[in-house]
C-alpha positions as CSV (number, residue, x, y, z in Angstrom):
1,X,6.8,-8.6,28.3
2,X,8.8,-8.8,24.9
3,X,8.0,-12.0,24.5
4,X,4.5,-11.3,24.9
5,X,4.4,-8.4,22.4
6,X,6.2,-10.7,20.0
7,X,3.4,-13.5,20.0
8,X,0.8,-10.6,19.6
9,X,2.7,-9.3,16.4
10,X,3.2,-12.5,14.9
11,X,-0.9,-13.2,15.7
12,X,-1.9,-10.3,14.2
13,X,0.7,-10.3,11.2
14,X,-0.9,-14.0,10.6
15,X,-4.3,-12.7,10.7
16,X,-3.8,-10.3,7.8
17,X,-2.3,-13.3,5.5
18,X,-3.6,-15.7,3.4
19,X,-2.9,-18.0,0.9
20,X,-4.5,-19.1,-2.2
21,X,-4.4,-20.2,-5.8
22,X,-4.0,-16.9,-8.6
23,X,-4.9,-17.6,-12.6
24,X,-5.0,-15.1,-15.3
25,X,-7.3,-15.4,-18.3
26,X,-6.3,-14.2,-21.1
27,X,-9.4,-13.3,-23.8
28,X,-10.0,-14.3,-26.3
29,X,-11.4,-17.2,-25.6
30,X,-12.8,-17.3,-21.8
31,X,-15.8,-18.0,-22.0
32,X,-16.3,-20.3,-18.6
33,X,-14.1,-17.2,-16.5
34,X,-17.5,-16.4,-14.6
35,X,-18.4,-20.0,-14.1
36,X,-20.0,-20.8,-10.4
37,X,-20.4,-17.6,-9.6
38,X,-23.7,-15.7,-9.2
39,X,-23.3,-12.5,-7.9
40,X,-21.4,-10.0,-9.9
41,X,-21.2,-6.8,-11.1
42,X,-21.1,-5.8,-15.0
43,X,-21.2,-2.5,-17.3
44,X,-23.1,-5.1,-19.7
45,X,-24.3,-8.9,-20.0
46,X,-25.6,-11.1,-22.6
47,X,-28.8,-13.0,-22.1
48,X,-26.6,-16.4,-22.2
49,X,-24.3,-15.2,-19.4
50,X,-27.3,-13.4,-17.2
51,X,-28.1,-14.3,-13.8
52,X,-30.2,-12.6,-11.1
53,X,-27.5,-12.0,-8.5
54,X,-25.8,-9.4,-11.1
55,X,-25.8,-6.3,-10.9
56,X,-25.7,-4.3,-14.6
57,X,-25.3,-0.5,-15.6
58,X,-28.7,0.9,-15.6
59,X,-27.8,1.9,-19.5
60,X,-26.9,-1.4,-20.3
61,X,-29.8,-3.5,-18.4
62,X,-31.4,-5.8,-20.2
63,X,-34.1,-7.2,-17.6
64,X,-32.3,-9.9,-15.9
65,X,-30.4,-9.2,-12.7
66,X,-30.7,-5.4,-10.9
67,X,-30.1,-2.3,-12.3
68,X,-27.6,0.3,-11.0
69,X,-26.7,4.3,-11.6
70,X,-24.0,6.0,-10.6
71,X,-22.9,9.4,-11.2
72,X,-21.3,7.8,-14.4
73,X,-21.0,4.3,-15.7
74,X,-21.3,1.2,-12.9
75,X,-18.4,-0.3,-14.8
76,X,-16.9,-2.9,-12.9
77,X,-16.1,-6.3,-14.5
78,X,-15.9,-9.0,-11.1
79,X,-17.5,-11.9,-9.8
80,X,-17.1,-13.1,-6.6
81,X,-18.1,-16.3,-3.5
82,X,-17.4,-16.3,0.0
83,X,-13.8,-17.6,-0.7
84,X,-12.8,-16.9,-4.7
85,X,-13.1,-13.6,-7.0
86,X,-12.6,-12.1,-10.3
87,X,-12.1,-9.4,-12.4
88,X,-10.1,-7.7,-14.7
89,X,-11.3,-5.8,-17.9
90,X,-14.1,-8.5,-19.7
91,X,-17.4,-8.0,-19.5
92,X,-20.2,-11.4,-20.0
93,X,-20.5,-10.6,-23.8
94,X,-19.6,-12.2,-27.4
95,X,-17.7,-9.4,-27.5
96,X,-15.7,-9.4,-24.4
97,X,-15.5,-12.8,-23.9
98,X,-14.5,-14.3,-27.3
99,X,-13.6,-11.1,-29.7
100,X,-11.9,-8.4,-27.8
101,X,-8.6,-9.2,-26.2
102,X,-9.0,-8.9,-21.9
103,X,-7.0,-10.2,-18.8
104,X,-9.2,-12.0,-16.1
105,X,-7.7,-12.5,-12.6
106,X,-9.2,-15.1,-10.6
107,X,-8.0,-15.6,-7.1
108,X,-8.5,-17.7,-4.1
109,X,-8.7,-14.8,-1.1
110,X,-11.3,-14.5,1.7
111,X,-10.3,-11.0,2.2
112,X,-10.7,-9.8,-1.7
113,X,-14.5,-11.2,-1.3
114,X,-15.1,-9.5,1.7
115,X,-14.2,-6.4,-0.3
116,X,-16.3,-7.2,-3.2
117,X,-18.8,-8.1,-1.1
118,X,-19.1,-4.9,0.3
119,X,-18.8,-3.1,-2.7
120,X,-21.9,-5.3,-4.1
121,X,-23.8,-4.3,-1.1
122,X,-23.5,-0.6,-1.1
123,X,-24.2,-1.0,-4.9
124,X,-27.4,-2.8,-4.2
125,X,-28.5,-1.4,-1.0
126,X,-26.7,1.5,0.0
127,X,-24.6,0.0,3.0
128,X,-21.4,-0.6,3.3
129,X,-19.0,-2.9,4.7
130,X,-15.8,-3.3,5.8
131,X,-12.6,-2.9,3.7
132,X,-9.3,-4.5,4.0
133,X,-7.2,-2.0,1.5
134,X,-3.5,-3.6,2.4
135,X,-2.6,-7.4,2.8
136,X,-1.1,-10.8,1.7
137,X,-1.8,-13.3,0.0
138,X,1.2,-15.9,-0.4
139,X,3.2,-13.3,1.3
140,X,3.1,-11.5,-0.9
141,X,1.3,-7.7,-0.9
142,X,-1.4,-6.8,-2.4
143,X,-3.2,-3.6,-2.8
144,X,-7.0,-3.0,-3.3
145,X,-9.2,-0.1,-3.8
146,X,-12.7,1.3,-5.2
147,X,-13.6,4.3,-7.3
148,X,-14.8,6.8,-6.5
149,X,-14.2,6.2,-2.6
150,X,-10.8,5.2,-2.6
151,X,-9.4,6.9,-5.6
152,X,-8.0,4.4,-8.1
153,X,-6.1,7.4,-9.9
154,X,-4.1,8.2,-6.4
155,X,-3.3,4.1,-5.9
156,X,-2.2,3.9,-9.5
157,X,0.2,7.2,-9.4
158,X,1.7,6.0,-6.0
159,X,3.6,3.3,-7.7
160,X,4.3,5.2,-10.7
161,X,6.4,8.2,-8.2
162,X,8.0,5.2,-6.7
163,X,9.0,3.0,-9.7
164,X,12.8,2.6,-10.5
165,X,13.4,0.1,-13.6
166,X,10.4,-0.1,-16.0
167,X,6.4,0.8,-16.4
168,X,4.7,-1.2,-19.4
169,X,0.8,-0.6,-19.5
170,X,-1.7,-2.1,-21.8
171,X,-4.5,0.9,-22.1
172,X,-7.9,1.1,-23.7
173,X,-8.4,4.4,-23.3
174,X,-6.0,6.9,-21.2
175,X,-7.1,10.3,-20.7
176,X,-5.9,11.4,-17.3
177,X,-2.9,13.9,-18.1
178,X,-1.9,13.6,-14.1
179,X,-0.9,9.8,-15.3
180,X,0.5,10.9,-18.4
181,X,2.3,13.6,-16.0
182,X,3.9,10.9,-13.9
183,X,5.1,8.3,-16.2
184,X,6.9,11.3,-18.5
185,X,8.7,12.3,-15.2
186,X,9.3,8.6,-14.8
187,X,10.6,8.4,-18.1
188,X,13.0,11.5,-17.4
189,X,14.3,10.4,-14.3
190,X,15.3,6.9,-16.0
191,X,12.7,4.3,-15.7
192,X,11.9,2.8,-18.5
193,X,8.6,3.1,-19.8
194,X,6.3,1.5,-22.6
195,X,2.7,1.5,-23.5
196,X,0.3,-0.2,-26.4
197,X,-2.7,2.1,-26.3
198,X,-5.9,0.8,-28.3
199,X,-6.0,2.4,-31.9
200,X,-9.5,3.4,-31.2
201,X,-8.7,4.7,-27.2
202,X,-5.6,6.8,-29.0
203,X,-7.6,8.5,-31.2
204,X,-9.7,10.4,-28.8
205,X,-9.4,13.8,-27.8
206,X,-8.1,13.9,-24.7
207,X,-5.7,10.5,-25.5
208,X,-2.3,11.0,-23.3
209,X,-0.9,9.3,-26.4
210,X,0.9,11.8,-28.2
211,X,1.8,13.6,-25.1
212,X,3.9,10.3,-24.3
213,X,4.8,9.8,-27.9
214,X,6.7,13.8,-28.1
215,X,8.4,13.2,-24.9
216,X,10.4,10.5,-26.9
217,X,8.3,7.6,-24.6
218,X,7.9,3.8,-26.4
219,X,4.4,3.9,-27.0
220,X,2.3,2.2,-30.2
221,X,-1.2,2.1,-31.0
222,X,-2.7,-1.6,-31.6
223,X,-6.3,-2.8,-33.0
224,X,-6.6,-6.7,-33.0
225,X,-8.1,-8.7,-36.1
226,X,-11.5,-8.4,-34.7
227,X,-12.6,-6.4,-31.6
228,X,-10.8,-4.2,-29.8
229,X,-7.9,-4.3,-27.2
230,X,-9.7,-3.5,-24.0
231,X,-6.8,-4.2,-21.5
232,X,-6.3,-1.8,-18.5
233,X,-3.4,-3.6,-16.7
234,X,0.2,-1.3,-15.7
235,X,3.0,-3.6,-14.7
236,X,5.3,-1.4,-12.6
237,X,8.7,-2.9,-11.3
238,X,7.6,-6.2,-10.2
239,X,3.9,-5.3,-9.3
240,X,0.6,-5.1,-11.8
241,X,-2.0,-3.1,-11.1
242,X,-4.9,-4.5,-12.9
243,X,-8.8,-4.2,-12.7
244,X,-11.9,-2.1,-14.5
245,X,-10.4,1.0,-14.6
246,X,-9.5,2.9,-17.5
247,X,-7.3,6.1,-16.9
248,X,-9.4,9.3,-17.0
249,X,-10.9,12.0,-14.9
250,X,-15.0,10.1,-15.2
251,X,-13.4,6.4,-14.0
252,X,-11.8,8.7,-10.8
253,X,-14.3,10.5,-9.7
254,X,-17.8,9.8,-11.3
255,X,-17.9,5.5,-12.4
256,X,-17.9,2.7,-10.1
257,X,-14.8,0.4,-10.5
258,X,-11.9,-1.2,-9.3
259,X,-8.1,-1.4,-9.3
260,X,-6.2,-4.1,-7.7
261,X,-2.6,-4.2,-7.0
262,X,-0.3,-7.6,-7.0
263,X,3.4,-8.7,-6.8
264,X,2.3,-12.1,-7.6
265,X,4.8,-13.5,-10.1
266,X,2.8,-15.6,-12.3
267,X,0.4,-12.9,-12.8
268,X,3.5,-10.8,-13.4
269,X,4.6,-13.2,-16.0
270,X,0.9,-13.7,-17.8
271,X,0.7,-9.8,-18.2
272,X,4.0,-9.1,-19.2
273,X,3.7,-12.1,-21.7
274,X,0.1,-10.8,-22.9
275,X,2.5,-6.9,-23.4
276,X,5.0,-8.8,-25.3
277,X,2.6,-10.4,-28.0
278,X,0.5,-7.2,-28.5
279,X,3.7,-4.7,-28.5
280,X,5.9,-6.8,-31.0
């Protein structure tokens, strides 16, 4: 009997692995990130990057594709097949694509296209399919979830109560004082912490910028040469969390996005080395 409990662990353990290929994209320039794939989701497109399997923010739709509202903004950023994806913070415009500094993961997972898929089809239709929120890929974990559904501001502060060495974000626009909350008590109870906010994102009323900056946290505001810096990646310990979302009350509860969670080392070592150049 133990040994037959064993093989059904080890068959179920297998089933929920997988293992695939992981690049990041660094913007500017990506222009080819969405190549060979035709349905997508996007806040906003550009005529030259338009297809009819997208689907675009209602606001922002420019006749090619399907229109979609939301309570807020339909603001996710990802592409996907029945065995790759992507996403991360660009949208299919001069300006995100070759102007404004963005990270692009593209990865080789089954599972993550299910998700997406499902996500797509509730967008577009109104049903929804299955989600896999927990798994592997290279053995390693990985972590994915939707807003408003899933709550992308929960999944984010869950690794910011556990972290023990370091937190380094890259933020557009951070407004959501339960996030600032948690990385000052991080920052209090040791970890070290760091953030490069956009000048523009820093500026705005509800910015958790100074209330990071007068609790003696590391945090600078940045504007690149052209464009803006439209990151939303958090490195925590050894995992990033990474996708459309920006950190605010709206992208919670009201916008469609996405947050996706790896301990992937080479995405790891893209986003740390994308901190690095930005913060220095």
């Amino acid at each position: 009997m133990r040994y037959v409990l064993f093989v059904l662990f080890v068959l179920v353990s297998c089933a929920s692995s997988e293992y695939g290929d992981i690049e990041v994209f660094v913007c500017p320039p990506c222009p080819e990130v969405f190549s060979g794939f035709e349905r997508c989701a996007f806040y906003e497109v550009d005529t030259q990057w338009a297809r009819e399997g997208m689907l675009v923010d209602a606001d922002q739709y420019a006749g090619v594709g399907t229109p979609v509202r939301v309570a807020g903004y339909m603001h996710h950023k990802f592409c996907f097949n029945d065995t790759h994806v992507v996403f991360g913070s660009a949208n299919p415009t001069v300006f995100g694509l070759l102007i404004s500094d963005n990270l692009m993961v593209r990865i080789a997972s089954e599972t993550l296209a299910e998700n997406f898929a499902s996500e797509y089809a509730l967008l577009k239709t109104g049903n929804q399919g299955a989600h896999t929120r927990s798994f592997t890929i290279n053995d390693l974990p990985v972590e994915h979830v939707f807003c408003p559904r899933h709550g992308c501001e929960q999944m984010l502060l869950s690794y910011i109560h556990a972290a023990e060495r370091e937190i380094m974000f890259l933020a557009f626009s951070f407004t959501s004082r339960p996030i600032g909350d948690a990385l000052v008590a991080a920052h209090l109870r040791g970890v070290h912490v760091q953030g490069v906010f956009d000048a523009w994102g820093a500026g705005s009323q509800h910015s958790q910028y100074h209330v990071l900056a007068s609790q003696n946290i590391s945090v600078t505001r940045y504007r690149p040469a052209q464009g803006v810096m439209h990151h939303k990646a958090f490195i925590v310990d050894d995992t990033v969390i990474i996708g459309s979302f920006n950190p605010s009350a709206n992208a919670n509860t009201r916008n469609a996005e996405t947050l996706v969670a790896l301990a992937d080392p080479d995405v790891l070592a893209a986003v740390r080395a994308e901190f690095v150049r930005i913060a220095q």
